[in-house]
C-alpha positions as CSV (number, residue, x, y, z in Angstrom):
1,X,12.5,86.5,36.6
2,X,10.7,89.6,36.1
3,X,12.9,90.5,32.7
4,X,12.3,87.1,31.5
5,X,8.3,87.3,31.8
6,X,8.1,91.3,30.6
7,X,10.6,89.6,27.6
8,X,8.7,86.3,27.0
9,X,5.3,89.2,26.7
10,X,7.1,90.7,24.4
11,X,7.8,88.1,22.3
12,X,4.2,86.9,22.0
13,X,2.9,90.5,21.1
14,X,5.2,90.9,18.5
15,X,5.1,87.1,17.1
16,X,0.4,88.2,17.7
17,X,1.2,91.5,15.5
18,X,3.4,90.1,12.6
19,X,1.0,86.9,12.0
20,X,-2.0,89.5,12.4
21,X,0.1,91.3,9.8
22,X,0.8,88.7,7.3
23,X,-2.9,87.5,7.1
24,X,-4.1,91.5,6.7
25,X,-2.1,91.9,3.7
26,X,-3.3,88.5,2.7
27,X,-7.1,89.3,2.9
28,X,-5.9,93.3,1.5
29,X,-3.9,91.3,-1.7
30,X,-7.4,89.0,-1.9
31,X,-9.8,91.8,-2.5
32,X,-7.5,93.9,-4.9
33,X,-7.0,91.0,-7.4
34,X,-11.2,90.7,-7.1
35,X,-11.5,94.8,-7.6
36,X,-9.1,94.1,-10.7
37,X,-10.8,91.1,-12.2
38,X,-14.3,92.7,-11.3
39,X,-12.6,96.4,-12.9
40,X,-11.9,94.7,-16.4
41,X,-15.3,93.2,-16.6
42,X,-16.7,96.5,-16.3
43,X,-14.9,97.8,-18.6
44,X,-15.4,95.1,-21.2
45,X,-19.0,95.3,-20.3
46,X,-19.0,99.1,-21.1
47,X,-17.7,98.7,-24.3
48,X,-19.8,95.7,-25.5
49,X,-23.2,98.6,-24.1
50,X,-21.7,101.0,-26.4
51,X,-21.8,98.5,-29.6
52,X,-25.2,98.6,-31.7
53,X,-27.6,96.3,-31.7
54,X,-26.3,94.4,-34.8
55,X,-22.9,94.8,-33.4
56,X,-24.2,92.9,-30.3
57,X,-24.6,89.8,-32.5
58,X,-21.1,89.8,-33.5
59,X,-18.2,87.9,-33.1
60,X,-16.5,90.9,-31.5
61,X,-19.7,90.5,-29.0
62,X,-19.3,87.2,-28.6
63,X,-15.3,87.5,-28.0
64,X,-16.5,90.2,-25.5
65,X,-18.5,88.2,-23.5
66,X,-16.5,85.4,-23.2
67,X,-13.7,87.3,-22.2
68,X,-15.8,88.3,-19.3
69,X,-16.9,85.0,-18.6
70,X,-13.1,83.8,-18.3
71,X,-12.9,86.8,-15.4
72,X,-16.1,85.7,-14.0
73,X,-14.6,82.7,-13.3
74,X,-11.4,83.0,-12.2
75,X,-13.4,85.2,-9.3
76,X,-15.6,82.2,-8.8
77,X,-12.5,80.1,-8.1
78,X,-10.6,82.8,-6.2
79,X,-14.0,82.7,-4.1
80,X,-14.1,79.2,-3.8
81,X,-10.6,78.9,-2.5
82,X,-11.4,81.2,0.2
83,X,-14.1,79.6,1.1
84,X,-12.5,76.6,1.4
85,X,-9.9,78.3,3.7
86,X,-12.3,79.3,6.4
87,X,-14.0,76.0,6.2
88,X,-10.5,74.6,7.4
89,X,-10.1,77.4,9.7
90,X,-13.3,76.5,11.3
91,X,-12.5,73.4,12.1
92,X,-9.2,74.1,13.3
93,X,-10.8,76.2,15.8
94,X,-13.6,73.4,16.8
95,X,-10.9,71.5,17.6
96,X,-9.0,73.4,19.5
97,X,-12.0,74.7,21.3
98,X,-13.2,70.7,22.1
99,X,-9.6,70.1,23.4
100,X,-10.1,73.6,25.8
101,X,-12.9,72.3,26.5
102,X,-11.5,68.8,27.6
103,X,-8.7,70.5,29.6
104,X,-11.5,72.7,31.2
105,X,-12.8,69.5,32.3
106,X,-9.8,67.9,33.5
107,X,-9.1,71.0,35.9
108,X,-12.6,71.5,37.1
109,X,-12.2,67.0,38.5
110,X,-8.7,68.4,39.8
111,X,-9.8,71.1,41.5
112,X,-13.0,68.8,42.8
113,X,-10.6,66.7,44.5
114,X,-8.6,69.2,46.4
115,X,-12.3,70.6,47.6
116,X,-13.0,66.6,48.7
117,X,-9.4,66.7,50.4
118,X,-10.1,69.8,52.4
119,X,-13.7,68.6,53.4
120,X,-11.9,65.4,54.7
121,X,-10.2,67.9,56.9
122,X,-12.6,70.4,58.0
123,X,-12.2,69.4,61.4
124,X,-8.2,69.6,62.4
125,X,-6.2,72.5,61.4
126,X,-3.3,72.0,58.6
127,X,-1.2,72.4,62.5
128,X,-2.2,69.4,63.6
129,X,-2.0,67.7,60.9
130,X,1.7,68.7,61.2
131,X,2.1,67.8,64.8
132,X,0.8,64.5,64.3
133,X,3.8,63.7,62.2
134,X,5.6,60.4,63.6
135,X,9.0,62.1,63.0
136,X,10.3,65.5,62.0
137,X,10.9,64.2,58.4
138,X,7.2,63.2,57.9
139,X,6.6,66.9,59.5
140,X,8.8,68.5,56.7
141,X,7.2,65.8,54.0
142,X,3.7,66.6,55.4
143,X,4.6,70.4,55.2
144,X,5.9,70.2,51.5
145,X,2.7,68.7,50.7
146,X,0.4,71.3,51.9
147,X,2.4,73.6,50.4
148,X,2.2,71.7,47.1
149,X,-1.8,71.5,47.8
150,X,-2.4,74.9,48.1
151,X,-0.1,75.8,45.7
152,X,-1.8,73.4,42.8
153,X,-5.2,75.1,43.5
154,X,-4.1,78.5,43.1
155,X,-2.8,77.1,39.9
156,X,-5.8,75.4,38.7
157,X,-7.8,78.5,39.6
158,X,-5.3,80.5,37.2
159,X,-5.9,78.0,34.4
160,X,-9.4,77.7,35.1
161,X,-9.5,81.5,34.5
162,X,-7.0,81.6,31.4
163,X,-8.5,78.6,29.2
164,X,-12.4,79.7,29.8
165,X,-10.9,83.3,28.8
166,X,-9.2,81.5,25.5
167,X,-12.0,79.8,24.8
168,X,-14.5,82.7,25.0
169,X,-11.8,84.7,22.6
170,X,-11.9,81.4,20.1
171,X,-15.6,81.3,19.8
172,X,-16.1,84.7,19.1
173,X,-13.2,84.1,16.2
174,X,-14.7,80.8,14.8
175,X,-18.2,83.0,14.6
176,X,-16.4,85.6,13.0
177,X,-14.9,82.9,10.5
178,X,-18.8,81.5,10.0
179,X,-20.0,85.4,9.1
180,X,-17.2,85.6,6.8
181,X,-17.9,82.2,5.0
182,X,-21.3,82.7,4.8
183,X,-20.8,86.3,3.0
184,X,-18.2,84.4,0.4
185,X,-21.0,82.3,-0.3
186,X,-23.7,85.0,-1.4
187,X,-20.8,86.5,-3.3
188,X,-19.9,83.2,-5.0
189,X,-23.9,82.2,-5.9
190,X,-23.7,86.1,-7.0
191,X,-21.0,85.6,-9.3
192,X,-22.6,81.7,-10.7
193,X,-25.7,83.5,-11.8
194,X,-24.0,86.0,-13.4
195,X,-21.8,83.5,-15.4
196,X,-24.9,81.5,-16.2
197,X,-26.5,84.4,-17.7
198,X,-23.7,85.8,-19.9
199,X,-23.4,82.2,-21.5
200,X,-26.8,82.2,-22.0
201,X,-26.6,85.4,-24.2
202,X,-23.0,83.9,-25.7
203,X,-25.3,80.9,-27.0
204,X,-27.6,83.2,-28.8
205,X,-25.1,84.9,-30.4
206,X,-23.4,81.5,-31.1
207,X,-26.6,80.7,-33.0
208,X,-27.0,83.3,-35.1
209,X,-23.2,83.1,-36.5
210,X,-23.1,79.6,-37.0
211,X,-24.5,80.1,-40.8
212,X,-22.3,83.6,-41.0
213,X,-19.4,82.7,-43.4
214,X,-17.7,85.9,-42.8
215,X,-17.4,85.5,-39.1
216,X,-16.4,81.5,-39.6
217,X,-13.4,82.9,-42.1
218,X,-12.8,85.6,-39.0
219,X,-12.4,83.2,-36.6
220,X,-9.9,81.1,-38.6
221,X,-8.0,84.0,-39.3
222,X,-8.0,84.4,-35.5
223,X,-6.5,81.1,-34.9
224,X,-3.8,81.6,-37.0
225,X,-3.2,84.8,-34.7
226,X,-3.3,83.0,-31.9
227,X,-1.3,80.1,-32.5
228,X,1.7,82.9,-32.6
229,X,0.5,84.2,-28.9
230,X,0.4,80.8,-28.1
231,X,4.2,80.6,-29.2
232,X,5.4,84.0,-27.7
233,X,3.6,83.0,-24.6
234,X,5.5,79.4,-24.2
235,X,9.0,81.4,-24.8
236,X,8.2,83.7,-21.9
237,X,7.1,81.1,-19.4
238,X,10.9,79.0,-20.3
239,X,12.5,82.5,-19.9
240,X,10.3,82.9,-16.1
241,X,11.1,79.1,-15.2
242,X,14.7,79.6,-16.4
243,X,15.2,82.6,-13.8
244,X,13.3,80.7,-11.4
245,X,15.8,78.1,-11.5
246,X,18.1,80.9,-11.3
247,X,17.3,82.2,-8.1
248,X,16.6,78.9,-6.4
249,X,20.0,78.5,-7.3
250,X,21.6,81.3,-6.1
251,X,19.3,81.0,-2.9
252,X,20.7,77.5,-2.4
253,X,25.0,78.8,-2.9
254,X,23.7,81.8,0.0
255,X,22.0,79.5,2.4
256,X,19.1,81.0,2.1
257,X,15.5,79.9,2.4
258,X,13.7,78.9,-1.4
259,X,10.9,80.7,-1.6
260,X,9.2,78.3,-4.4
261,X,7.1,75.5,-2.9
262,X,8.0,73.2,-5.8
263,X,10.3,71.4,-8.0
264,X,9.5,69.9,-11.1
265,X,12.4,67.3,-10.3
266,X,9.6,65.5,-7.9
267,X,7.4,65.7,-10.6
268,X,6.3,62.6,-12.9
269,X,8.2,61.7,-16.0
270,X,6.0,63.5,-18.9
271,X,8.4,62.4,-21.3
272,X,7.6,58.2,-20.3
273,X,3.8,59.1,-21.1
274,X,4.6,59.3,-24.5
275,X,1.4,56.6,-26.4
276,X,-0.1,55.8,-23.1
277,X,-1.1,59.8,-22.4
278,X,-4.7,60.0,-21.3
279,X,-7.2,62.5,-22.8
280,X,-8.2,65.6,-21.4
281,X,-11.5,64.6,-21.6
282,X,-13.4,61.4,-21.2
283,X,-15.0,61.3,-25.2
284,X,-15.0,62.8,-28.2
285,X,-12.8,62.9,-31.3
286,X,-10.3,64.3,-32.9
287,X,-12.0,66.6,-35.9
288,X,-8.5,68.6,-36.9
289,X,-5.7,66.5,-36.8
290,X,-1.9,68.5,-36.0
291,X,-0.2,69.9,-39.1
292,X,-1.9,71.4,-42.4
293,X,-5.6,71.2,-42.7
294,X,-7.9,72.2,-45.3
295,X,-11.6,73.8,-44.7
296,X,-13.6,72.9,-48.4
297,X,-16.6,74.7,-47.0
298,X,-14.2,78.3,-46.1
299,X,-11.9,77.3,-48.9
300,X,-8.6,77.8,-46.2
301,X,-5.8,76.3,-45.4
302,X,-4.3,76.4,-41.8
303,X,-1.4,74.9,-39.7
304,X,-2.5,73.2,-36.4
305,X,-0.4,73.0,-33.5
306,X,-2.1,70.7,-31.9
307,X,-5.5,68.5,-32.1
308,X,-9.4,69.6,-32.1
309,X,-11.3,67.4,-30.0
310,X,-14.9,67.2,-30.7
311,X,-17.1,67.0,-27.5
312,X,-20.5,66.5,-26.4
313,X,-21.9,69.9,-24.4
314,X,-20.8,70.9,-20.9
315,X,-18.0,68.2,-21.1
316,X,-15.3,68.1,-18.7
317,X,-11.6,69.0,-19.5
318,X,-8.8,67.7,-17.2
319,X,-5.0,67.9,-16.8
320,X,-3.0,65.2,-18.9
321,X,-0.4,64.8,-16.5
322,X,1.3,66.0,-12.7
323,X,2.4,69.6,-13.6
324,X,1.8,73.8,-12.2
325,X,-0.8,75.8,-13.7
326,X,1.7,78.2,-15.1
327,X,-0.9,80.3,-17.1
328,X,-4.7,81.0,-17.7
329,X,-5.0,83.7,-21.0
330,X,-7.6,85.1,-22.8
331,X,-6.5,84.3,-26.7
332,X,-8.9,85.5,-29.8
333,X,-9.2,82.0,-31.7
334,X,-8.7,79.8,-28.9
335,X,-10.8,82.1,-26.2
336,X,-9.9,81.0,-22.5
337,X,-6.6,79.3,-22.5
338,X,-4.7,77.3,-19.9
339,X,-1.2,76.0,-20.1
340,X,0.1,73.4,-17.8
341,X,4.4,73.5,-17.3
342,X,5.5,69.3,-17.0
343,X,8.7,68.1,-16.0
344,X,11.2,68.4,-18.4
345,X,9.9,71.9,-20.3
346,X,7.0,69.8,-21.2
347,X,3.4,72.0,-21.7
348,X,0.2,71.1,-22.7
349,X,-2.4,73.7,-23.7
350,X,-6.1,73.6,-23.4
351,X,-8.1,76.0,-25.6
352,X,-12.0,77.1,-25.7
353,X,-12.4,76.5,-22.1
354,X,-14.8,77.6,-20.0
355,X,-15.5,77.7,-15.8
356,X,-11.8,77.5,-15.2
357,X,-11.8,75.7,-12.0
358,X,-8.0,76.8,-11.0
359,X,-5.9,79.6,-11.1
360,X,-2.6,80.5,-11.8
361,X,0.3,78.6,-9.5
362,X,-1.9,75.7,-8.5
363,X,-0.4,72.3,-8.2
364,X,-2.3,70.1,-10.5
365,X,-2.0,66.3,-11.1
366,X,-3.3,64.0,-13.9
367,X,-6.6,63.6,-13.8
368,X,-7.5,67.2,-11.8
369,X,-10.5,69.5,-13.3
370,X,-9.7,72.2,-14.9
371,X,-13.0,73.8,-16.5
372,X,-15.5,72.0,-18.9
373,X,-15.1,72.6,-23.2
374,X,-16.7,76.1,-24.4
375,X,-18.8,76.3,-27.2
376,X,-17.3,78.0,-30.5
377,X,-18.9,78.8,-33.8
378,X,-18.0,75.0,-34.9
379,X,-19.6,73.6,-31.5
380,X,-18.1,72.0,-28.4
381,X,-14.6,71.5,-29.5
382,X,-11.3,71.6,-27.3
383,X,-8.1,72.7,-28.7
384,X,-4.9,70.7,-27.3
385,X,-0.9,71.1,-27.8
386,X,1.5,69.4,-26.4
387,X,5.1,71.5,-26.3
388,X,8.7,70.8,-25.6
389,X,10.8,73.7,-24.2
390,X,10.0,76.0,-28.3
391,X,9.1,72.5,-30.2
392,X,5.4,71.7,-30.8
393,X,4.6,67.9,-30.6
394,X,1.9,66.0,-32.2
395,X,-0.4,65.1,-29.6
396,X,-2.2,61.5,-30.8
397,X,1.6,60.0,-30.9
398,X,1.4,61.0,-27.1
399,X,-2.8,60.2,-26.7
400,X,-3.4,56.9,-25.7
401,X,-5.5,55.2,-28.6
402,X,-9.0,54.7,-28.1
């Protein structure tokens, strides 16, 4: 008995230690992705104080600063998620503490109703209350009984004792939890301001290279750039999800436990939302149609992958369709970029976005927020592509028509 309780001791320290473990290196990964993202911006921000004053109000500036602002937000988000994790957490523990509390309450009537029993019997002894058994099998019966009496209040005593102890240790955790909340909240308003002022300075700069025909032609060139990034980066994420199939494959022959928490098999049909697709955003129209178009003003020619939705200011951008957040890039042209992988090898890009409300490996349905549309030299315009495993489609045979 004594092996089985030192063993069953045991057991709970070591299952205490590896579960205290996992959620250190949880919080230790947390802040070293922030140091990173927070790193970079530093260092973008050191190079954009070294430019001169005319090179401030350039597009490299602008580029600059909304590179940052992509960071800024994906710490906003990381931030947010966090936060979001101790408000669960904190009610987890309000819970569990009302149901201690409940139990508490439940023992203390228990134990109240032993304390009535022995008043009832203050004056005999527990002897005579044995002696004054009919027959020697209510004796024995009688006996058992006491035993069980005294026996139950030891108990309740013991769990009085442990669940005021847990509860104590719980509260002192869910306070813990509040502190920490509270700070992710100062650190999250921290990091708004900070993205409202950089966009404020982006704007400014916006404005003064609106009429700049040199930047304009800079920026088209930049698109054509990026629409080859766009490419390279589609081929890599088929390679990733081709090994990822891979392994869950292999996992699968070896008996082992899949370590990915979702299959695109589950997923909606993209390929049956082909002329009933809903927008990634709720108005606006299309400016650049997909294929060749020409710019009289610039004088240019340039292939479009995709559609240029023309938007009103600040207006929300959503996912298309049930799919994993499979990237979130900074691309010259197209500035933040996030690509959503469909069932099928189906991906839809969104381009000139800004407060990126997700992050990388999120599970994403249609209709879910993913950021609002950036402003560009041209104004508030979203770029969207639609791909199929290396194949670009056009989007408005997929767009529902208005």
């Amino acid at each position: 008995m004594v092996k089985t309780i030192k063993y069953f001791i045991i057991v709970l320290f070591a299952v205490y230690f590896t579960v205290n473990a996992q959620s250190n290196n949880k919080i230790e990964e947390h802040n070293v992705v922030l140091q990173n993202l927070r790193s970079e911006i530093s260092s973008l921000q050191s190079k954009l104080n070294d430019l001169s004053d005319q090179e401030k109000k350039s597009l490299q500036a602008l580029q600059n600063i909304n590179r940052q602002n992509l960071l800024i937000s994906q710490i906003i988000t990381k931030l947010k998620q966090e936060e979001n994790q101790k408000e669960r957490e904190i009610h987890r523990l309000n819970y569990e503490i009302a149901e201690l509390e409940s139990e508490i309450e439940k023992l203390r009537d228990d134990y109240s109703n032993y304390l009535v029993w022995l008043y009832k019997h203050r004056k005999g002894s527990f002897l005579k209350f044995l002696l004054s058994a009919e027959s020697i099998n209510q004796a024995v019966i009688r006996y058992k009984y006491l035993n069980y009496i005294t026996s139950e209040k030891q108990d309740i005593l013991n769990q009085l004792k442990d669940k005021k102890k847990r509860i104590t240790n719980l509260i002192e955790v869910r306070e813990n939890e509040k502190r920490e909340k509270e700070r992710l909240v100062v650190e999250k308003e921290t990091e708004q301001q900070a993205l409202i002022d950089k966009k404020i300075v982006s704007e400014l700069i916006i404005t003064s290279l609106q009429e700049d025909q040199n930047a304009l032609l800079q920026e088209t060139d930049e698109k054509r750039k990026a629409e080859i990034q766009i490419k390279n980066l589609i081929a890599k994420l088929i390679e990733d999800e081709r090994r990822r199939q891979e392994e869950m494959r292999l996992a699968r022959l070896k008996n082992e436990e899949v370590k990915f928490d979702y299959n695109y098999d589950n997923f909606e049909n993209f390929s049956n939302l082909q002329g009933v697709l809903n927008w990634p955003v709720k108005s606006g129209k299309i400016i650049r149609n997909f294929g060749e178009n020409r710019n009289i003003k610039l004088n240019t020619v340039t292939l479009n992958y995709g559609v240029d939705i023309q938007t009103e200011k600040g207006e929300e951008v959503f996912a298309v369709a049930e799919g994993i957040i499979s990237a979130i890039e900074w691309i010259p042209g197209y500035g933040s970029v996030v690509i959503i992988t469909h069932k099928n090898n189906y991906r839809t890009v969104y381009g000139h976005i800004s407060e990126i409300s997700v992050i990388e490996g999120d599970k994403v349905n249609g209709g879910t927020l993913l950021g609002k549309v950036n402003q560009s030299l041209e104004g508030n315009i979203l770029h969207f592509e639609i791909w199929n495993e290396r194949n670009y489609q056009n989007p408005e045979v997929w767009l529902v028509r208005k």
